[in-house]
Gaussian input, Z-matrix of N, CA and C with variables (Angstrom, degrees):
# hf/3-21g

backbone

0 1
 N
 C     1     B1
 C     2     B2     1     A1
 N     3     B3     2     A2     1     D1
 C     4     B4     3     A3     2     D2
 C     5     B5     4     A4     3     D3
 N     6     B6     5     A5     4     D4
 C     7     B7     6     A6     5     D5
 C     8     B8     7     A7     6     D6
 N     9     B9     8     A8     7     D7
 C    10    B10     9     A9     8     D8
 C    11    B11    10    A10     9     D9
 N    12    B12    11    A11    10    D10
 C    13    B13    12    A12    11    D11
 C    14    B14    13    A13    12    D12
 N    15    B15    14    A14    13    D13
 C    16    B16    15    A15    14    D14
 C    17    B17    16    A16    15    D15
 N    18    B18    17    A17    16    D16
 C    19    B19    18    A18    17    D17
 C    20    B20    19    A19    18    D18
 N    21    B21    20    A20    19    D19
 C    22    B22    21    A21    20    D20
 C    23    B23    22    A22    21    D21
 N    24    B24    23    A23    22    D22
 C    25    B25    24    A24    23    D23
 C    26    B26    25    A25    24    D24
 N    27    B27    26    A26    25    D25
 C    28    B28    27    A27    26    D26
 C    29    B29    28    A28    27    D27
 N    30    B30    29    A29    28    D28
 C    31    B31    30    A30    29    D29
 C    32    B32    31    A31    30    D30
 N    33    B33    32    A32    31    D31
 C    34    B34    33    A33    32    D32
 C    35    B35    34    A34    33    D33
 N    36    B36    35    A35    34    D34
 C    37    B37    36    A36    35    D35
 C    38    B38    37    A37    36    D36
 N    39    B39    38    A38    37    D37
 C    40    B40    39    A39    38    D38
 C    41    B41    40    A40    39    D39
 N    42    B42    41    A41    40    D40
 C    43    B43    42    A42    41    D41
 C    44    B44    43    A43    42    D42
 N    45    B45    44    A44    43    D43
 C    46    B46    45    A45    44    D44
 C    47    B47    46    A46    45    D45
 N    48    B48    47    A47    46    D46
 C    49    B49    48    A48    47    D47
 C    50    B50    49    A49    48    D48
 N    51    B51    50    A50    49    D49
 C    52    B52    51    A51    50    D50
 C    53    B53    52    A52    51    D51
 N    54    B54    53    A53    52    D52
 C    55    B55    54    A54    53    D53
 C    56    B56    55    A55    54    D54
 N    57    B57    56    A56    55    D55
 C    58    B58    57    A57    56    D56
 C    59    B59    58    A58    57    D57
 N    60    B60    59    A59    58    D58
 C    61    B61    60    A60    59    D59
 C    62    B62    61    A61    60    D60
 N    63    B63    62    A62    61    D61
 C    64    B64    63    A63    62    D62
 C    65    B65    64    A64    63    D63
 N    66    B66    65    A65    64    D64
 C    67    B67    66    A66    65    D65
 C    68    B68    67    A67    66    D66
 N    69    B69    68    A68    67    D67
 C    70    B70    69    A69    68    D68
 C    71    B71    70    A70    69    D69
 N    72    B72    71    A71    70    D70
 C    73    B73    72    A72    71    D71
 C    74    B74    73    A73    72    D72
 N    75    B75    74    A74    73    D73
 C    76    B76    75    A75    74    D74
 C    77    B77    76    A76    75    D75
 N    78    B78    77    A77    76    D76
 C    79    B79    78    A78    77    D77
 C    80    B80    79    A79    78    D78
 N    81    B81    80    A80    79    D79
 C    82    B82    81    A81    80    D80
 C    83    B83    82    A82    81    D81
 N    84    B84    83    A83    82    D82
 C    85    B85    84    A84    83    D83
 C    86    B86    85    A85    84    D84
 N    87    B87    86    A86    85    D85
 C    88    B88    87    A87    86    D86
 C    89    B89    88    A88    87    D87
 N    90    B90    89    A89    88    D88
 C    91    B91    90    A90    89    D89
 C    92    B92    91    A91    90    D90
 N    93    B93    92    A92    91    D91
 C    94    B94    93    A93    92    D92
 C    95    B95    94    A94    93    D93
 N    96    B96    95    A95    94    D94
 C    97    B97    96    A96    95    D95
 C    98    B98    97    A97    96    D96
 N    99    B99    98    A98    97    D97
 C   100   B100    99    A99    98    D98
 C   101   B101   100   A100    99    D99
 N   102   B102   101   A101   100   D100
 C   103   B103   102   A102   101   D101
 C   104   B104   103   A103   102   D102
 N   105   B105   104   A104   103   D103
 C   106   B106   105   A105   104   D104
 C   107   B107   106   A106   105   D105
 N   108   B108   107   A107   106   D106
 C   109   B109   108   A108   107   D107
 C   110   B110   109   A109   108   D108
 N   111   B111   110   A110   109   D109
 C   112   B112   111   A111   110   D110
 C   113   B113   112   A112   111   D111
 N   114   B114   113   A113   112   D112
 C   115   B115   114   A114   113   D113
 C   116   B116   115   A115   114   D114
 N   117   B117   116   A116   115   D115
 C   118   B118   117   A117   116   D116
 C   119   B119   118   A118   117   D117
 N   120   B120   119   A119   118   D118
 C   121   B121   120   A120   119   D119
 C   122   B122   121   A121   120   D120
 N   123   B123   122   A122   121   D121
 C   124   B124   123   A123   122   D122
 C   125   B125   124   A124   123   D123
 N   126   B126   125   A125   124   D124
 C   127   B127   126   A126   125   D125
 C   128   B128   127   A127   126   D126
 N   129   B129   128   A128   127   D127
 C   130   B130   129   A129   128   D128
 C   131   B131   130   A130   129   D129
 N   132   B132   131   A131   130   D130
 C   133   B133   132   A132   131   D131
 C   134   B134   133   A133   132   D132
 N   135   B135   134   A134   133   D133
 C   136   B136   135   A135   134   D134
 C   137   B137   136   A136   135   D135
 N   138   B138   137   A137   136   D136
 C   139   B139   138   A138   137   D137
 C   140   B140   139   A139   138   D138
 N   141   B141   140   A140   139   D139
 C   142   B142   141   A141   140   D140
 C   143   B143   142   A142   141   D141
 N   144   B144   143   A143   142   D142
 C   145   B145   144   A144   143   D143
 C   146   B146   145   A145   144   D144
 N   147   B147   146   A146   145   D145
 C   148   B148   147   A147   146   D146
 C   149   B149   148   A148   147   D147
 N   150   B150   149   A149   148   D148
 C   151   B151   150   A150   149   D149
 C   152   B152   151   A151   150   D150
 N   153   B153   152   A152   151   D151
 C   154   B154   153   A153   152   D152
 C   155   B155   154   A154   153   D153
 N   156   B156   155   A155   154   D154
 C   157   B157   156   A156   155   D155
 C   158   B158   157   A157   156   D156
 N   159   B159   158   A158   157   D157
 C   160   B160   159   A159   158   D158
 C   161   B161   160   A160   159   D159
 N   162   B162   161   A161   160   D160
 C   163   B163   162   A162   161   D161
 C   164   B164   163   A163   162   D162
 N   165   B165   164   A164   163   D163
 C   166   B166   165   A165   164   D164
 C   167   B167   166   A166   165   D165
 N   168   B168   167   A167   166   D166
 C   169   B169   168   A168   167   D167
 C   170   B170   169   A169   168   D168
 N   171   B171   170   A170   169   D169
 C   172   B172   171   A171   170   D170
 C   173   B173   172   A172   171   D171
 N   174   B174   173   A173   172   D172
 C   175   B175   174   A174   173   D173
 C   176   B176   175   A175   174   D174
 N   177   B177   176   A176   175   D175
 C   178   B178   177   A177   176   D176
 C   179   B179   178   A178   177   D177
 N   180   B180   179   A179   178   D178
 C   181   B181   180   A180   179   D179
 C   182   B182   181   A181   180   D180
 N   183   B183   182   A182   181   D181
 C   184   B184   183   A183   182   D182
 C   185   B185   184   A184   183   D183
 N   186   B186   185   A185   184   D184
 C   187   B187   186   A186   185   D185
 C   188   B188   187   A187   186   D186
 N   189   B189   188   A188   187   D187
 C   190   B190   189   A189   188   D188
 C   191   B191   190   A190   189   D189
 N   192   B192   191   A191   190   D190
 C   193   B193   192   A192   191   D191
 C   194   B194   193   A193   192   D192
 N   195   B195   194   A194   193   D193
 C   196   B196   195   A195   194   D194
 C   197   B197   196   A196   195   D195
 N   198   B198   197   A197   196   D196
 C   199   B199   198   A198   197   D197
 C   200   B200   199   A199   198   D198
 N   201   B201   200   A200   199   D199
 C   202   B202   201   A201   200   D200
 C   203   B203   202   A202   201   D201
 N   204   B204   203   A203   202   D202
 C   205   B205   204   A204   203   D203
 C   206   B206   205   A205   204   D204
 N   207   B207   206   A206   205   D205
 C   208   B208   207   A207   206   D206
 C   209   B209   208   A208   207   D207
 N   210   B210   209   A209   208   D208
 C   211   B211   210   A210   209   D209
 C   212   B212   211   A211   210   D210
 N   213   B213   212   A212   211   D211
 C   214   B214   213   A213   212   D212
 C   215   B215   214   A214   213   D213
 N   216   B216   215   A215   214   D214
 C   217   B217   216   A216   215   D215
 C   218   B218   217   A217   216   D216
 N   219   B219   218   A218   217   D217
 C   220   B220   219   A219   218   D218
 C   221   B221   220   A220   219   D219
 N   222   B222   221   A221   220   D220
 C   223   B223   222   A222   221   D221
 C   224   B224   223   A223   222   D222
 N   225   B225   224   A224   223   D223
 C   226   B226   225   A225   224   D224
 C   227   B227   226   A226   225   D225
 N   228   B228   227   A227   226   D226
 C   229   B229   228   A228   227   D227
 C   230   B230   229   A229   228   D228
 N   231   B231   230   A230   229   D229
 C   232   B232   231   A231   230   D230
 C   233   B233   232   A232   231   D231
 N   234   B234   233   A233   232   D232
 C   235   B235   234   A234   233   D233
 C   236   B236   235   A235   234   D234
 N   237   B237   236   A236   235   D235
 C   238   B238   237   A237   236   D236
 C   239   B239   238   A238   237   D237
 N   240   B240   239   A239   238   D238
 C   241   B241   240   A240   239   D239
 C   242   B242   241   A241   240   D240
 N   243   B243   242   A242   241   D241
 C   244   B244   243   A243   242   D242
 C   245   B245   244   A244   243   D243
 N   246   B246   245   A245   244   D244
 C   247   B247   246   A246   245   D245
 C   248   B248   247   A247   246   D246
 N   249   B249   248   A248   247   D247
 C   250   B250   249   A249   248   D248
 C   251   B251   250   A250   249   D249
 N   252   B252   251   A251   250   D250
 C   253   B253   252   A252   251   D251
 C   254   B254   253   A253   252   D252
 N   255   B255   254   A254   253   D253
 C   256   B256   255   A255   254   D254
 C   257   B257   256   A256   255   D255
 N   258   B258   257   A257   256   D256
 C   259   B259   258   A258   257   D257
 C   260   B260   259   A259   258   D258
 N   261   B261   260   A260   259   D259
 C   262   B262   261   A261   260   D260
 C   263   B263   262   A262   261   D261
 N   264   B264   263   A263   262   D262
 C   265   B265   264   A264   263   D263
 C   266   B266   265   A265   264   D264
 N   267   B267   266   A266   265   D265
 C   268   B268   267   A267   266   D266
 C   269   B269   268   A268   267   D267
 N   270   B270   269   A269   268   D268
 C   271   B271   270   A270   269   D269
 C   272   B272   271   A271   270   D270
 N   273   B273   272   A272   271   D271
 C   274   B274   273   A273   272   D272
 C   275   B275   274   A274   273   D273
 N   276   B276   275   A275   274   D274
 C   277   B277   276   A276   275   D275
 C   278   B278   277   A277   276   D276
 N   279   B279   278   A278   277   D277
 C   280   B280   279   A279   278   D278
 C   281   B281   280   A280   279   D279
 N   282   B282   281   A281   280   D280
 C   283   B283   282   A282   281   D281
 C   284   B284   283   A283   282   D282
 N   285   B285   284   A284   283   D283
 C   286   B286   285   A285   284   D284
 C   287   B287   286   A286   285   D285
 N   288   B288   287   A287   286   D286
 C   289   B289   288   A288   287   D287
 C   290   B290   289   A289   288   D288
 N   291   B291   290   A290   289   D289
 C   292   B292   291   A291   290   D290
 C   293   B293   292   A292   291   D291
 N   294   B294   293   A293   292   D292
 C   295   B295   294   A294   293   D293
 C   296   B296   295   A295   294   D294
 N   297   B297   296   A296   295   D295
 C   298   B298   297   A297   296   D296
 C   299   B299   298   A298   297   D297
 N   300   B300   299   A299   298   D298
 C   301   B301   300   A300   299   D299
 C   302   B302   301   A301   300   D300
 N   303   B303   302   A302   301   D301
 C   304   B304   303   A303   302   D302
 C   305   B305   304   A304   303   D303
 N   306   B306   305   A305   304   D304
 C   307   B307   306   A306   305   D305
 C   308   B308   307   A307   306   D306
 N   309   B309   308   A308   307   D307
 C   310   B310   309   A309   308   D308
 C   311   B311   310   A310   309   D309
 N   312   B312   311   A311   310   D310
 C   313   B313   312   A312   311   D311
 C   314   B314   313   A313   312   D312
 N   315   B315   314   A314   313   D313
 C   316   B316   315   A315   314   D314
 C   317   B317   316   A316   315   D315
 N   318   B318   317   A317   316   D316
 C   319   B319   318   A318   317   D317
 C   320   B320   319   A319   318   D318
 N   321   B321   320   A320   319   D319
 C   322   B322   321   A321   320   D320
 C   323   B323   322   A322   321   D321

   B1=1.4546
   B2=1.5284
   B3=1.1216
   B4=1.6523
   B5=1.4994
   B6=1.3565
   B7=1.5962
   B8=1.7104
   B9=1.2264
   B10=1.9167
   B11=1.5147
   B12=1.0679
   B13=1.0629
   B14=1.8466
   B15=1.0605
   B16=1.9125
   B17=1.1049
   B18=1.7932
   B19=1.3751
   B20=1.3064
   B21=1.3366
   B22=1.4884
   B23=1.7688
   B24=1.5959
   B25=1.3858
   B26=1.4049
   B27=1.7196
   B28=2.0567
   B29=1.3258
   B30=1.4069
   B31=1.4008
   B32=1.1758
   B33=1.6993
   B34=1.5757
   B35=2.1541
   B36=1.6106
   B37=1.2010
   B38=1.8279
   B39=0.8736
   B40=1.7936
   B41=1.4986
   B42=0.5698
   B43=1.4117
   B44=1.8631
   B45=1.3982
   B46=0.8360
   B47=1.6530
   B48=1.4753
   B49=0.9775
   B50=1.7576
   B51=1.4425
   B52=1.2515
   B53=1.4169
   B54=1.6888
   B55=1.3488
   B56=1.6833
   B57=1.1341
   B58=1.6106
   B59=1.6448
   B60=1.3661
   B61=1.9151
   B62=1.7288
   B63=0.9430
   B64=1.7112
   B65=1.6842
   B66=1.1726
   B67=0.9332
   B68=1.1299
   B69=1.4210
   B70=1.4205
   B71=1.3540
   B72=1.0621
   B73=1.4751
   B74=1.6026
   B75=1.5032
   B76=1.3803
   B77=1.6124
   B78=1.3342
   B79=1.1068
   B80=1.9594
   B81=1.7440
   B82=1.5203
   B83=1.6379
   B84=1.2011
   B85=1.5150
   B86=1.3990
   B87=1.0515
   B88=1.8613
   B89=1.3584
   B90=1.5320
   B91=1.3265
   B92=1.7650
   B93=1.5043
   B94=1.8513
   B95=0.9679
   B96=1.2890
   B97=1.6519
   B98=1.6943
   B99=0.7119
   B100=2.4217
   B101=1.8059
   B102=1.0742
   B103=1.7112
   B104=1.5328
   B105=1.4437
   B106=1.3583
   B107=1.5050
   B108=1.5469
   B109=1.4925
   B110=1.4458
   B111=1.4153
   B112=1.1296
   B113=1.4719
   B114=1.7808
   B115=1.4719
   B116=1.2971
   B117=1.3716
   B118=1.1873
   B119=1.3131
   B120=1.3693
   B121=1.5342
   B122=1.6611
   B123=1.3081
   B124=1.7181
   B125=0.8931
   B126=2.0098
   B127=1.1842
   B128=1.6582
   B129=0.9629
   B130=1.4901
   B131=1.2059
   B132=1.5902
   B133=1.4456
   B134=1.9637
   B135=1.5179
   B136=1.4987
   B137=1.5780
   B138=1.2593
   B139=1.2618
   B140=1.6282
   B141=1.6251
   B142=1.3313
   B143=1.5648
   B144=1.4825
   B145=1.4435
   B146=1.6860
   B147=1.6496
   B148=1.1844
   B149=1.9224
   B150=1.1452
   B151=1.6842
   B152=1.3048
   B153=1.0244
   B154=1.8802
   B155=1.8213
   B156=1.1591
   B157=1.5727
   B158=1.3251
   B159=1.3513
   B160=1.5577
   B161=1.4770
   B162=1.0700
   B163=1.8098
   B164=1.1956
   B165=1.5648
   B166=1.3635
   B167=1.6477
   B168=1.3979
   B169=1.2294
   B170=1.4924
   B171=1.5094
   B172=1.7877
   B173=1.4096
   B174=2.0490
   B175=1.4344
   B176=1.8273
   B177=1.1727
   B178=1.6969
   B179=1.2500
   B180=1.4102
   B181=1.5088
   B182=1.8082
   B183=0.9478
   B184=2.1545
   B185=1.4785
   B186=1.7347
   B187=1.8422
   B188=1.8419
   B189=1.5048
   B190=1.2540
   B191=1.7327
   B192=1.9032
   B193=1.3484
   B194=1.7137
   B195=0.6763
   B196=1.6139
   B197=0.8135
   B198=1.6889
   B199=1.5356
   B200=1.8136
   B201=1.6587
   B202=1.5106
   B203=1.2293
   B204=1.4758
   B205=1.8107
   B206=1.0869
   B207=1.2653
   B208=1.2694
   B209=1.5637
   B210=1.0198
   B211=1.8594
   B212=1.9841
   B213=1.1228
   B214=1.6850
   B215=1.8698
   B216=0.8758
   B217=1.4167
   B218=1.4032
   B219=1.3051
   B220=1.0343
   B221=1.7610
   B222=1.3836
   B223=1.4598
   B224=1.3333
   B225=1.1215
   B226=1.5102
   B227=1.5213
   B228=1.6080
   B229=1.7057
   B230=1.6427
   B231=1.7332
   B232=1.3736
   B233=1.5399
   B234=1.4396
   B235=1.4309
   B236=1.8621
   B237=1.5165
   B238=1.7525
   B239=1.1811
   B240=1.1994
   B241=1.8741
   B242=1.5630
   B243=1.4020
   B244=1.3065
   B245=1.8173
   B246=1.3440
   B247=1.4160
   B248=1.8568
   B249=1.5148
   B250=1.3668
   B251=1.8053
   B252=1.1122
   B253=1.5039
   B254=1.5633
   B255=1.1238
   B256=1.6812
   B257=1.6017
   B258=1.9289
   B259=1.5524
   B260=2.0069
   B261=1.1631
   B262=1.6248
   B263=1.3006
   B264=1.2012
   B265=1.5040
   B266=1.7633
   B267=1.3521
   B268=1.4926
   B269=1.5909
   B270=1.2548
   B271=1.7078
   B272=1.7178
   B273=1.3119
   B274=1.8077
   B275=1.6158
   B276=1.3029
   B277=1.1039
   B278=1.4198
   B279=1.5892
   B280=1.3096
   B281=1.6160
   B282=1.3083
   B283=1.4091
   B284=1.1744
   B285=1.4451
   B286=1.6749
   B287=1.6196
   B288=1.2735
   B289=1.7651
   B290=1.3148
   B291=1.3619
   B292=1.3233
   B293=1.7963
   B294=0.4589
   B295=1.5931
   B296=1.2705
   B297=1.4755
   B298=1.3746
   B299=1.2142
   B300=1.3367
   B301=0.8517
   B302=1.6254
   B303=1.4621
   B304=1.5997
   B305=1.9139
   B306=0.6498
   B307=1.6795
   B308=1.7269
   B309=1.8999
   B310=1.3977
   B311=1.4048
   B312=1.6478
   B313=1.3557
   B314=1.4839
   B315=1.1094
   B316=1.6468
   B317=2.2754
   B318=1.5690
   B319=1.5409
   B320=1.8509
   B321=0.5598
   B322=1.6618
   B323=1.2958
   A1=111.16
   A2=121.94
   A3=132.11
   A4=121.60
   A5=85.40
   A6=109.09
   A7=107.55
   A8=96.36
   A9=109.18
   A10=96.78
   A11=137.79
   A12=137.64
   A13=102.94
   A14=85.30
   A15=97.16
   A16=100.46
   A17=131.88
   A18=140.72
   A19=123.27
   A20=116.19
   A21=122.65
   A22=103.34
   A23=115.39
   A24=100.56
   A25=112.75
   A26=92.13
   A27=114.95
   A28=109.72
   A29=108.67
   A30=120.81
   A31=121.24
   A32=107.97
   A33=94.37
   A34=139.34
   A35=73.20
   A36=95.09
   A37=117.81
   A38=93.04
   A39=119.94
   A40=99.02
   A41=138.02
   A42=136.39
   A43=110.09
   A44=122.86
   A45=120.35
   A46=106.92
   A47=133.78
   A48=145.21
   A49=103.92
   A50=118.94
   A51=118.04
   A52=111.59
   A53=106.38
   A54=112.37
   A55=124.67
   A56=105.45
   A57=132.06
   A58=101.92
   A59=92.11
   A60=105.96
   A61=104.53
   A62=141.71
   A63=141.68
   A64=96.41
   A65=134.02
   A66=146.48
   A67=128.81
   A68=153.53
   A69=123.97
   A70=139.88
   A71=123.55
   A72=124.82
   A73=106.34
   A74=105.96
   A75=110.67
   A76=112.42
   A77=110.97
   A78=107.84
   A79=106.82
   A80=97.98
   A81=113.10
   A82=104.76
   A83=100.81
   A84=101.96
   A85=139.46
   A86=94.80
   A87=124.56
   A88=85.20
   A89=128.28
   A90=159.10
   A91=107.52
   A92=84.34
   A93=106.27
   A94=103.21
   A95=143.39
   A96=148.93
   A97=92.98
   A98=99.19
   A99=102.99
   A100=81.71
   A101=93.09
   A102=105.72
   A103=98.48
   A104=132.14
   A105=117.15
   A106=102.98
   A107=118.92
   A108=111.04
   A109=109.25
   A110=118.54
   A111=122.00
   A112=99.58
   A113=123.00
   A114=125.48
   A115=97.64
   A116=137.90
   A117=142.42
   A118=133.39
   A119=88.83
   A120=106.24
   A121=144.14
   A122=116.70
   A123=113.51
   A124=96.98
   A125=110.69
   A126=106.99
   A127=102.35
   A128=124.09
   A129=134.91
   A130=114.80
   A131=119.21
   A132=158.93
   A133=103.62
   A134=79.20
   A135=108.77
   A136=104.85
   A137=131.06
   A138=151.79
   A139=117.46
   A140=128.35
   A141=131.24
   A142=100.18
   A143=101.88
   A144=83.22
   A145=118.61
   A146=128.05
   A147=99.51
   A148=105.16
   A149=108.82
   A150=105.53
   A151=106.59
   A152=106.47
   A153=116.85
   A154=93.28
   A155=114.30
   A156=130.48
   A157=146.76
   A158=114.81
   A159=105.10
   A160=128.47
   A161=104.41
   A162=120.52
   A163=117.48
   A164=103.85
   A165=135.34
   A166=134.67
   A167=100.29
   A168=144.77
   A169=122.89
   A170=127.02
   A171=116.30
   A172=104.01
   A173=86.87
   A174=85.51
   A175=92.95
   A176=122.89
   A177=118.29
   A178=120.43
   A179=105.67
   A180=99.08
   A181=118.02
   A182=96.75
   A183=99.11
   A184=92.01
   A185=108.69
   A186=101.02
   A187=117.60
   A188=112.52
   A189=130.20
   A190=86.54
   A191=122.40
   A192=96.85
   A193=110.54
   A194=117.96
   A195=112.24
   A196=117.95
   A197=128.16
   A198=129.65
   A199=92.31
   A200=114.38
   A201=101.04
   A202=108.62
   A203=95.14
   A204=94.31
   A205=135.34
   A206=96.44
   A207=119.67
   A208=143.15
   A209=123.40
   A210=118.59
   A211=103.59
   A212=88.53
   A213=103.59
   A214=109.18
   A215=138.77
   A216=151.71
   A217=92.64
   A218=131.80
   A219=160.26
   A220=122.17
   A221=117.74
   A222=116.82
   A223=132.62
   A224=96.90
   A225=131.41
   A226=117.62
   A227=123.81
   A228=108.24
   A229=93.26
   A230=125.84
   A231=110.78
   A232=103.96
   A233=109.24
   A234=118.39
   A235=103.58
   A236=120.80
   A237=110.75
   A238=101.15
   A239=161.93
   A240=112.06
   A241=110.51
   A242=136.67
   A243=154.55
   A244=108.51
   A245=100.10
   A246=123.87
   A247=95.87
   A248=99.03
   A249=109.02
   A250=130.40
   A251=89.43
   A252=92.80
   A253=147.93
   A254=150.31
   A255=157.43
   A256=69.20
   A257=83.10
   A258=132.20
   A259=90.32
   A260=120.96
   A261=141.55
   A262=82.22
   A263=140.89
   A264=147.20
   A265=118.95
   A266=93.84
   A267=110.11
   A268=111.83
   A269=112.99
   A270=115.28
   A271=103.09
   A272=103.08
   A273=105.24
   A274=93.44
   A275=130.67
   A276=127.00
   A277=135.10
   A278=127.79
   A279=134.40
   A280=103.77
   A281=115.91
   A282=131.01
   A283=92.82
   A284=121.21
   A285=132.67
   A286=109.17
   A287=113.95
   A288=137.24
   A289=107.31
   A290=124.27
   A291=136.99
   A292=119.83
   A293=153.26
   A294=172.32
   A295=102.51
   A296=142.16
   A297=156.57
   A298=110.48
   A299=153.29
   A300=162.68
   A301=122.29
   A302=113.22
   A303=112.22
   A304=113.18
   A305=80.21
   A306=79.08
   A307=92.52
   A308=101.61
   A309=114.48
   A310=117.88
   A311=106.53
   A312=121.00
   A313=132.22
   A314=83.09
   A315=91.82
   A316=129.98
   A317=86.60
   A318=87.44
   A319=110.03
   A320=100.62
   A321=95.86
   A322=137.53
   D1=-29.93
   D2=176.12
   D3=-50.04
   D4=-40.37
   D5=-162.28
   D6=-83.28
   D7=-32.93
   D8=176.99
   D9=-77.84
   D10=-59.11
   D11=-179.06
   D12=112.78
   D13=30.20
   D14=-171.80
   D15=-86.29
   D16=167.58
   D17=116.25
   D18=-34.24
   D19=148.05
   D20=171.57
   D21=-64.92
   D22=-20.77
   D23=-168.93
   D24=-124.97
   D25=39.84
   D26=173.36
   D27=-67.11
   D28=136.59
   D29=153.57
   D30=-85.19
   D31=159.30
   D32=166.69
   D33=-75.32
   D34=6.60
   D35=-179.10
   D36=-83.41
   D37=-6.82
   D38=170.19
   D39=-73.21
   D40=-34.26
   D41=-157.34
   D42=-116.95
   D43=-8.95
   D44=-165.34
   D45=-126.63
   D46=124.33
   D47=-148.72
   D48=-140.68
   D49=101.42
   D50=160.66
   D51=72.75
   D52=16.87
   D53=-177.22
   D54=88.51
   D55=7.22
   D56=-170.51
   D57=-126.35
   D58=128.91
   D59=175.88
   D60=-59.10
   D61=134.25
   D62=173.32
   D63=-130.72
   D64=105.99
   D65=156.06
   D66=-71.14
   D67=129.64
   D68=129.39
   D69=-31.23
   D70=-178.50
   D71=176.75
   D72=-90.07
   D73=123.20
   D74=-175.72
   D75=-80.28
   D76=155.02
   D77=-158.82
   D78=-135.35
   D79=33.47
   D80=154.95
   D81=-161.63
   D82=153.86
   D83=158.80
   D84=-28.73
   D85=-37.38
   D86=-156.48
   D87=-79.67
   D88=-60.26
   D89=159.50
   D90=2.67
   D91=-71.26
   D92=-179.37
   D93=-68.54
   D94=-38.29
   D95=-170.41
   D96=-66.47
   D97=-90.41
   D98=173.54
   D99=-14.60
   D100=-105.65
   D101=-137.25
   D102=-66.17
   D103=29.48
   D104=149.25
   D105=-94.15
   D106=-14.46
   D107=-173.99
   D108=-90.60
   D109=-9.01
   D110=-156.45
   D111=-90.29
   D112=-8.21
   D113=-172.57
   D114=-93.73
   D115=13.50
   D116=137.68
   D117=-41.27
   D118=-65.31
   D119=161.73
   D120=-33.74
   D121=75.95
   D122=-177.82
   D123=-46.73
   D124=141.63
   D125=163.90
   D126=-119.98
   D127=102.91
   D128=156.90
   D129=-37.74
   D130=176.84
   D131=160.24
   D132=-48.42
   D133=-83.72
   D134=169.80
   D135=-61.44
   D136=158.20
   D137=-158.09
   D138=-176.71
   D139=78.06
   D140=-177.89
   D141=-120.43
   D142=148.26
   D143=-177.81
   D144=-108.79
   D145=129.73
   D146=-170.68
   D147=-123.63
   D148=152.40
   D149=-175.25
   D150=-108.93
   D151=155.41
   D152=-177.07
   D153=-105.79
   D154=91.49
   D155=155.16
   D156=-121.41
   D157=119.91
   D158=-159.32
   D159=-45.70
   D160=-20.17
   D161=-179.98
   D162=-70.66
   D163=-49.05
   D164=-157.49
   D165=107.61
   D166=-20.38
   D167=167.93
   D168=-64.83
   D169=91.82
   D170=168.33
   D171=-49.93
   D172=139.69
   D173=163.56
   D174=-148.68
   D175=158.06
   D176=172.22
   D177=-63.59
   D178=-25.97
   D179=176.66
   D180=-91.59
   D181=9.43
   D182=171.82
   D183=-97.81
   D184=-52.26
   D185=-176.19
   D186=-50.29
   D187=-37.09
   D188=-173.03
   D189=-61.13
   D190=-64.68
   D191=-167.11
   D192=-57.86
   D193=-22.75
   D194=-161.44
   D195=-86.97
   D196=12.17
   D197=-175.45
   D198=-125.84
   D199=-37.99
   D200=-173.52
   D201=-90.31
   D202=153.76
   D203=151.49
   D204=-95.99
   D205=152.62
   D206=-172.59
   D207=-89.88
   D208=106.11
   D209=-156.38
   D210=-102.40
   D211=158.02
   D212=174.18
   D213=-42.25
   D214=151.94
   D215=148.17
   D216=-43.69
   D217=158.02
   D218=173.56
   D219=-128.18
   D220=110.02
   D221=-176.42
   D222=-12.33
   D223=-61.74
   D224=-176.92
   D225=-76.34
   D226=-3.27
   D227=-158.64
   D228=-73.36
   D229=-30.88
   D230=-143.18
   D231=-91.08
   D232=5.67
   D233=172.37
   D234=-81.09
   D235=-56.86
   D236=162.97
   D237=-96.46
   D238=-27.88
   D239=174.88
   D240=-98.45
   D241=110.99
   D242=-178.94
   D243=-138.51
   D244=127.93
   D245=159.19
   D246=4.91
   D247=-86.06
   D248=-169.98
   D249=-65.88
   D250=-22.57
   D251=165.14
   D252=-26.40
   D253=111.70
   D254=-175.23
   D255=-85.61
   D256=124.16
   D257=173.17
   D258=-57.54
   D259=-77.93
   D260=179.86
   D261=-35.22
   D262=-94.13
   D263=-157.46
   D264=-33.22
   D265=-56.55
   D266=175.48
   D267=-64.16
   D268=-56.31
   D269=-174.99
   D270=-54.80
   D271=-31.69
   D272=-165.06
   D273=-70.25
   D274=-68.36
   D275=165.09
   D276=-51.01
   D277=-8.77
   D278=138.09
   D279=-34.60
   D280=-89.25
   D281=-177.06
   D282=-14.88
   D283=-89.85
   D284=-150.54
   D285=-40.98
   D286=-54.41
   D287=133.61
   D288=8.08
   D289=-106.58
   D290=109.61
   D291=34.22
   D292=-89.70
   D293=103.83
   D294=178.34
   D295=25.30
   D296=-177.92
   D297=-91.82
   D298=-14.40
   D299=144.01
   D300=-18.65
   D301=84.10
   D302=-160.19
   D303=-74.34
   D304=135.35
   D305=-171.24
   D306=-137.55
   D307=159.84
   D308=160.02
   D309=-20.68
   D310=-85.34
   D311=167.92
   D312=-16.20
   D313=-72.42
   D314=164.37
   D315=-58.18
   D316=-44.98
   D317=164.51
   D318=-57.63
   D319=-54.39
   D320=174.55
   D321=-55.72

């Protein structure tokens, strides 16, 4: 909601002008990614909403796949992200992963 520059108690009708999306100016990347997909969107008379889910059932996490992308598995994830894992532990070794991992060495 920060990022739209909306109220917590916006409609989508805020945003929509004469049948045309009117946005504000977004204020992340992520931001522009949404509402360039969203000019996809016909907007009709009628307005029902329907979801494409394998169940049949909405859920946030099918909408979540269907908006990010998605990259290859990586060799290494099931060595840091596992069930048992310390959140701190895993991210630190992301980095190293990563080769981002700032260290002495590297500052120099």
């Amino acid at each position: 909601m920060y990022d739209t520059g909306s109220n917590l108690d916006a409609h989508v009708s805020s945003v929509l002008i004469d049948g045309r999306w009117v946005w504000p100016p977004a204020r992340s990347d992520f931001l522009v990614k949404i509402q360039s997909r969203l000019f996809d969107v016909a907007i009709g008379e009628r307005d029902i909403p329907i979801w494409k889910a394998s169940r049949g059932i909405y859920s946030c996490s099918e909408t979540w796949n269907c908006l990010r992308t998605k990259f290859t598995e990586v060799a290494w994830s099931h060595v840091v992200w596992f069930p048992l894992a310390i959140p701190r532990h895993a991210f630190i070794l992301w980095l190293v992963f990563k080769g981002v991992l700032v260290t002495k060495e590297r500052m120099c």
